[in-house]
Every structure is written in C-alpha cells, then in structure tokens.
N, C-alpha and C positions, 0 to 999 in steps of 0.2 A: 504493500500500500504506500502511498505517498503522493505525490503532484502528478497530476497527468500531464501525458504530451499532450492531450490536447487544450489544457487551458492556456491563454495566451492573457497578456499584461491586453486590459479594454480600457476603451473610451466611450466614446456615444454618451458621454454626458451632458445635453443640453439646456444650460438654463434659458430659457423665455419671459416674456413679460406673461406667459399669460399661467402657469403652471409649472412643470417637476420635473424631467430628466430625460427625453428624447427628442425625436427627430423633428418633432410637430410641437411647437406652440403651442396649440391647443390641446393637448394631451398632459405629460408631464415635466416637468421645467421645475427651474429652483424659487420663482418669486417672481414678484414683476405684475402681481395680479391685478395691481389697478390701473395699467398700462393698458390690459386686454380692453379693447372697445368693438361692438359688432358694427360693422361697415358692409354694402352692399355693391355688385359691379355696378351698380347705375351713377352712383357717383365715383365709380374711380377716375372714368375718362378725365373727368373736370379736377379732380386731386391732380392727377399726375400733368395733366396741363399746366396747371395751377405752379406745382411745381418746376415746370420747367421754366416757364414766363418770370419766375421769380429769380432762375439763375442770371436772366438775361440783363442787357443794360438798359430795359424798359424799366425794372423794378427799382436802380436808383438807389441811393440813401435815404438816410433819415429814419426819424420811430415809426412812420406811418409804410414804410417798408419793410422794416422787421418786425411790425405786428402782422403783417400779411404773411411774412416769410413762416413765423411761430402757428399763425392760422393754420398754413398748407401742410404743417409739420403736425399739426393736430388732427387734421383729415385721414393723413399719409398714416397715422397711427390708427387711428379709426379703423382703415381697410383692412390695418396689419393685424386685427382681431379674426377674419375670417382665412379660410385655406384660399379661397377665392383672390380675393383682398392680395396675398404675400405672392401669390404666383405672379400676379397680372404687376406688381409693383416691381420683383425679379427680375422679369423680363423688360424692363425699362430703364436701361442704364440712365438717362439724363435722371431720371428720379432718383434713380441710387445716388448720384454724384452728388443732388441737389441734398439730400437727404445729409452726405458726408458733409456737406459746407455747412451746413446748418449747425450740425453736433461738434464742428473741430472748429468752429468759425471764432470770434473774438466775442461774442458772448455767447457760448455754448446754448443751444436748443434742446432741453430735457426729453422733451417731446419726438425729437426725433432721433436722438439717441435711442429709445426705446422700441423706435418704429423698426433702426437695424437690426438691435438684437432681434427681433421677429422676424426682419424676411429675412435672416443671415440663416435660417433653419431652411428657406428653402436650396437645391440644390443647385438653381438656374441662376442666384445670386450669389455664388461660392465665388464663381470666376471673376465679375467686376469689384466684387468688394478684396479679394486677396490681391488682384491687381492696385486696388488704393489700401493696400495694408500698411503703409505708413503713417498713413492719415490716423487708422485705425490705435495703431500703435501709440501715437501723440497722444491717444484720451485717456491712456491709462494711467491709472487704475481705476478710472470710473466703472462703476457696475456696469452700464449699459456696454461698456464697452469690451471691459470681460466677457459679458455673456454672449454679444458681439462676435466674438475670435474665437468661444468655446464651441459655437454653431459650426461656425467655419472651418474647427482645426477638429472636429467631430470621427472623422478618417484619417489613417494615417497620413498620407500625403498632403492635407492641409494640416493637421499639426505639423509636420517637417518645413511645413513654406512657413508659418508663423513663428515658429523655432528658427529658423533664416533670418528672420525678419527682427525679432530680439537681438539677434547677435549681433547684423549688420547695425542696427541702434546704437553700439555699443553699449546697450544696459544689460542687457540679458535679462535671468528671472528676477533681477533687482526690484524695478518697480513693482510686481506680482507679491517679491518675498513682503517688502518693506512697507507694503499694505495688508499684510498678516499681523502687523504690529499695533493699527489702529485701533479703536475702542471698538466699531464697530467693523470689520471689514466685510467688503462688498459680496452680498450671498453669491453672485456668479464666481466670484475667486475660485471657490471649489471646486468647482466644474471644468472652469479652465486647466487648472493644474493636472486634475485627475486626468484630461482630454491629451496636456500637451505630454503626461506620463507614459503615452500608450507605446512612445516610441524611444527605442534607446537614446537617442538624444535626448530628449527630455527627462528622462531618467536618471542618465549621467547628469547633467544641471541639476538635479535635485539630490543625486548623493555626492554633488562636491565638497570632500571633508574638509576644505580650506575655507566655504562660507558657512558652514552650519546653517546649510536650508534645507537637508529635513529635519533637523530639530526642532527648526519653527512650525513644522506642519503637527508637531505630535499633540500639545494639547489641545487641538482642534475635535480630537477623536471625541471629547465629551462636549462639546459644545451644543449647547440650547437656544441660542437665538436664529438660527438659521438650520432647518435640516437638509437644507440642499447645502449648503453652504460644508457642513458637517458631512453628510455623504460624498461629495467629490474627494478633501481631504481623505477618506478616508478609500476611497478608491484609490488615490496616487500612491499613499503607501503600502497598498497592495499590490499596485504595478513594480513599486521599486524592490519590494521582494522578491520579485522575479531575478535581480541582479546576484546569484548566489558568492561571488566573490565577496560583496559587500556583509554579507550575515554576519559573518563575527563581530566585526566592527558595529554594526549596526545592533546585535545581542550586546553588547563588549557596555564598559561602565561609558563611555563616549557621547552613545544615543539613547542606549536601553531602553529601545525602543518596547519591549513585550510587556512591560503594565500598563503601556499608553493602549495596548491593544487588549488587553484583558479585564482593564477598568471598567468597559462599558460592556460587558458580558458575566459582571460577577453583581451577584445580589446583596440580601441583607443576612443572608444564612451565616451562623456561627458555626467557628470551625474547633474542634477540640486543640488544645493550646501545641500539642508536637504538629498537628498539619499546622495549625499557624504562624508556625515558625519558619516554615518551608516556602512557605508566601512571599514575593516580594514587598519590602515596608507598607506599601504605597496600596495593598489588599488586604495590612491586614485589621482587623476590629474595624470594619465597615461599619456603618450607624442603619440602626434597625430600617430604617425611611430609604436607603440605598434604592434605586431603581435601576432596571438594564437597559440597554439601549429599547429604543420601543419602534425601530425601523426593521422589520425583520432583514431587509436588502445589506442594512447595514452590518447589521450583526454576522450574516455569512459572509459582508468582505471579509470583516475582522476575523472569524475563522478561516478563510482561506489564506490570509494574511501572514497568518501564524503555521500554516499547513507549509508554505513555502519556507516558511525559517528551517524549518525541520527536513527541508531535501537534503542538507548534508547530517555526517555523522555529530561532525560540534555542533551544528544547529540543534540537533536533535537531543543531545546531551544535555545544553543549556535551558531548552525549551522544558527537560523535563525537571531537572533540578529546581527551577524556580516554578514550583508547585504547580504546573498548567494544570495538571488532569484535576488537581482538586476544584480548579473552577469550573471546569467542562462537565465533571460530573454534576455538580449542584444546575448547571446552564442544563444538562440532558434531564435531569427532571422534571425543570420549568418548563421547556420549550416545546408550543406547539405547534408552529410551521414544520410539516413534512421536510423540504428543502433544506433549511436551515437544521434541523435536528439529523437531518443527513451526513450534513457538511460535520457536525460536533461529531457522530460515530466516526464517521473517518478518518479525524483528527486524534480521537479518543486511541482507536484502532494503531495508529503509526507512533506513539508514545509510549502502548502496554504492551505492544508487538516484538517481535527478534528483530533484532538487525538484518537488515540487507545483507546478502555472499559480499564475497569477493569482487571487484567491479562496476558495483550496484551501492557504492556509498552514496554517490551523490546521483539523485534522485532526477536530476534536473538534466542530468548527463545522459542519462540511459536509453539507446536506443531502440525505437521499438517498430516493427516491421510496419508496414504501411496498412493491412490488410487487416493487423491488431487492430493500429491506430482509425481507421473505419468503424472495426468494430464498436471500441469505445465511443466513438462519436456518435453510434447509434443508440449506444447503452445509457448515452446521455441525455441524447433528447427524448425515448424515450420517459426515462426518469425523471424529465421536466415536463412532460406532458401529463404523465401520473401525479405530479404535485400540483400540475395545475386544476386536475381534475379534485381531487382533496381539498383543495383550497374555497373552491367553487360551492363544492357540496357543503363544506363548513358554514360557509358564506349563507346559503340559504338554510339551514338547521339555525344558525343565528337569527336568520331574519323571522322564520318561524316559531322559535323561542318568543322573539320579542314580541310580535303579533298577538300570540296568545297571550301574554301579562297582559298584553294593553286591551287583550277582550274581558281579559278576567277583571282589570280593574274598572272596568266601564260596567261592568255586571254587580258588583260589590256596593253593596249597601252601604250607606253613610254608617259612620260610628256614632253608636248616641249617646 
C-alpha cells in the first residue's frame, strides 16, 4: 500500500465571484458572491458596445467619463452572472481589453475586476487575457485579480505561462507570499497557489528553503474566515508533497510541517497520558470544544497529504513516531464520508503495515506496468462512483429524516 501512480499533484481550483472551486462561476468558487449579478443576451450587445465606445477617444476625460466607464463595468459584471453572459463577453477581445483598462487603470474599477475573474473561467478568454498577463500581474495581490490568474492558470500550461510571467516580473511568489501576511488575505490567494502548485515549477517556488514560503502556507490549514481560501492552501501542500526529496526537510524541526496537517483532523477525545506523550506538543490536551475540519474535501487533502510523506522509509518512520495513527484512529471513528474514511484506512493501513522489499522503499519511485496502472484507474473511478452513490443516498435519508420531525412537529399538540 502507499501513493498510487496514478495520483498526480491537481489544480482546477477556481475561485469566482459567484461560488466554490471549479470550472464555472456558477457552480463552485471560493467567494465573490455579491459580485454574481443575472444578466440577459439582450442587453449584452449594448454592454459590450458600450464598452468599446468607452475605450475610444469619443469617451474623453473627466468624472462624467469615468462614471460611464464604472457604468459599463457594472453591466459587463451583470452579464458575467450568467454562462450566456461570460461566453459572449470571451469572445470579445475589445471588451476584455476594455475591461483590463478599467481594473489596472489609475483608479482601479472594483467592478470590473470582478467581471474578469468570471469570464477568466471561461476557456475562449484564457488566450487574450494570458496574452495581457502583465497587466494582470500589476493588480496583484488584489483578490479579483488572484482569482483572475487562478481561472487562467487552472491547466497546466497556463499555470506554466503565469509562472513565466512572475519570474519575468522579477517578483516571483513575493507578492502572492507577502499577502499571506495580511490580517485578512484575499480568499482567491488559495486557489491561486494551490493552481500554480500543480506544476513542478511552482512547487519548486514554494519549497525554496532560502525564503521560507511554505512555512507561510502552514497555519492557513486551520483557518476560518475563508474556506476557499483554506482549501486551496491546503491543496498546494498537498501538491508539494509530491516532491519526495523534500520530506525530510519538510518532517525535519525546519517546517514540521505534520501537526499543521493533523491539527485539523484531531478532535476533542482524551488520550491516556503514555499515547499523549507520543503526540506532537501542539495535539496534545486538546480543549473539550476542539472541532475537525468540517470540509470533508479538505480533510482527505490532508490525509493524502500525509499518505505522500510516508512514500519513503524516513517519511514513514517519522510519520509514525509522532503518534499519526493515534489521531487516524479516533478520525476513523468519527468519520462519515465513505471517501474520506477510505482515504484514513489506507493511510491507517501503510503505518501498521511491513515495510516494502527490497527496491520498493520509496513508494513514489516504483514502477508499475501500464496495464496495472489502467487497472487502478478503473478501481478508482469506480470507487468514486460508489461514494458518490453513498453520499447521494445519505443525502436523501437526511432529507427524509428531517421531513418527518417537521410533520411530527406540525402534528404535536401545544404544551399546556
């Protein structure tokens, strides 16, 4: 047991204005909800007219042009609420252009800042907006403009060109790190990071041990005010696990990085005082009030997170030494996601297990015929279609559960 060939460091984290963490706006995205506006095609012609009229030298100076400009920039976000809306705006580079002047201009447009981060989701505006990726570059660390680049660098290949595009800046992850610092930092941040993680360059940028920037990422893993914000971080250092040269150093007193991933997987459960010695400081005598992480997505980065530390033999030494299975067990009692409680056996499984032969230490090395590697890919999706079916059925036992209290207490007598 251990890391499969075929999981691979992902991205696809998209934050939007309108929702939670993929390819659509309108689906899931990290924030940005009061951005979402519904817009219809009958007014887009006149938006993006609108917009273009205003790049030109008709529109002029003055406040009575830049409230018109802020107008078109409010329309333009209007549209960017429907699928309809972001396509028809994509396929209009003067819009797109207009849209960048607006948001990088000499006094930035909120408005349509937000409007890119929505159509940067689709994929017919990847092209002109990476082509003005400097422009792009200049707003950061603005939210909108994070979530912007996270849309964008969503596939490898546009993280690689926004990763280009950092360096050539000469700031690099600077402005991204040094916005981790702020009181509140920008919920797209996480998405970005996690997105630009997917690819060994950005990976290497984040385990450069000469800036300590993934140290900065670690106490993000418990963070509350943002959980897109907290799931992207929490994705990138899952991608950087992937880096097994790094493990030591990364287990090592330097990062010590494994209570930053075990903190938000352990409860309020008391442990008898020889396991609690075994514990990392920072686990042990939890306060009764303790809660776990409450994203189940999250929780299984964080055990896969941990599953990669464990592809070598010191990974795996380390990992057991500083008491994991004693959280994973109390986590497999709690945990009712099929998925997620998968992911904990498994990890369970590679910690109480024998060591790998001979050849077979590092996990991450091990070759495995192609026709295996099929096969698990099947064993996989299968086993994600079975949790989704579990999940489903839950879903409606819950909803039927609550149904019934709510007939029983409509039928229940007053107390007298």
């Amino acid at each position: 047991p251990g890391p499969s060939s075929s999981t691979q460091p992902r991205g696809g984290v998209l934050p939007s204005s309108a929702a939670g963490h993929t390819a659509r706006p309108s689906q899931r995205s990290s924030g940005w909800k009061t951005g979402r506006r519904r817009g219809g095609g009958a007014a887009c012609g006149a938006a993006l007219s609108e917009l273009a009229a205003l790049l030109g030298p008709a529109a002029g100076p003055g406040p009575g042009a830049a409230a018109a400009r802020e107008g078109a920039a409010e329309v333009a976000l209007s549209l960017s609420g429907s699928a309809e809306g972001r396509r028809l705006l994509a396929a209009h580079p003067a819009a797109l252009a207009a849209l960048l002047e607006l948001a990088a201009g000499p006094r930035p447009c909120p408005a349509a800042g937000r409007c890119l981060l929505n159509v940067a989701a689709e994929p017919q505006a990847r092209g002109p907006l990476l082509a003005a990726l400097p422009a792009l570059l200049g707003l950061l660390p603005a939210g909108p403009a994070c979530g912007a680049l996270a849309n964008l660098c969503r596939e490898p290949p546009g993280a690689r060109r926004v990763l280009r595009g950092l360096r050539e800046s000469g700031r690099g992850l600077q402005p991204l790190l040094g916005a981790l610092g702020e009181p509140r930092p920008p919920p797209e941040l996480g998405p970005l990071l996690c997105n630009l993680s997917q690819v060994p360059e950005g990976r290497r940028a984040l385990l450069d041990r000469s800036r300590c920037s993934v140290q900065r990422l670690l106490p993000f893993t418990q963070y509350r005010d943002s959980v897109g914000h907290r799931r992207g971080i929490v994705g990138a250092l899952r991608n950087c696990c992937f880096e097994h040269e790094h493990h030591e150093w990364l287990l090592g007193d330097e990062v010590d990085i494994l209570p930053f991933l075990l903190l938000p997987l352990a409860g309020p459960e008391e442990f008898p005082e020889d396991e609690m010695e075994r514990l990392p400081v920072d686990l042990q005598y939890l306060p009764p009030d303790k809660q776990r992480e409450e994203e189940p997505d999250i929780r299984k980065m964080l055990l896969e997170a941990i599953m990669l530390l464990t592809a070598t033999k010191a990974g795996r030494h380390t990992v057991r030494e500083k008491g994991t299975y004693l959280v994973l067990r109390e986590l497999h009692r709690w945990e009712q996601e099929p998925d997620v409680l998968a992911a904990c056996e498994k990890l369970i499984q590679v910690l109480i297990g024998d060591e790998p032969g001979p050849g077979m230490e590092n996990l991450l090395e091990v070759s495995i015929p192609e026709e295996v590697e099929q096969q698990l890919q099947r064993l996989d999706r299968e086993e994600e279609e079975r949790w989704q079916r579990e999940r489903e059925e839950r879903r409606k036992e819950q909803e039927q559960d609550k149904e019934q209290d709510e007939a029983q207490q409509q039928h229940r007598e007053p107390w007298r």
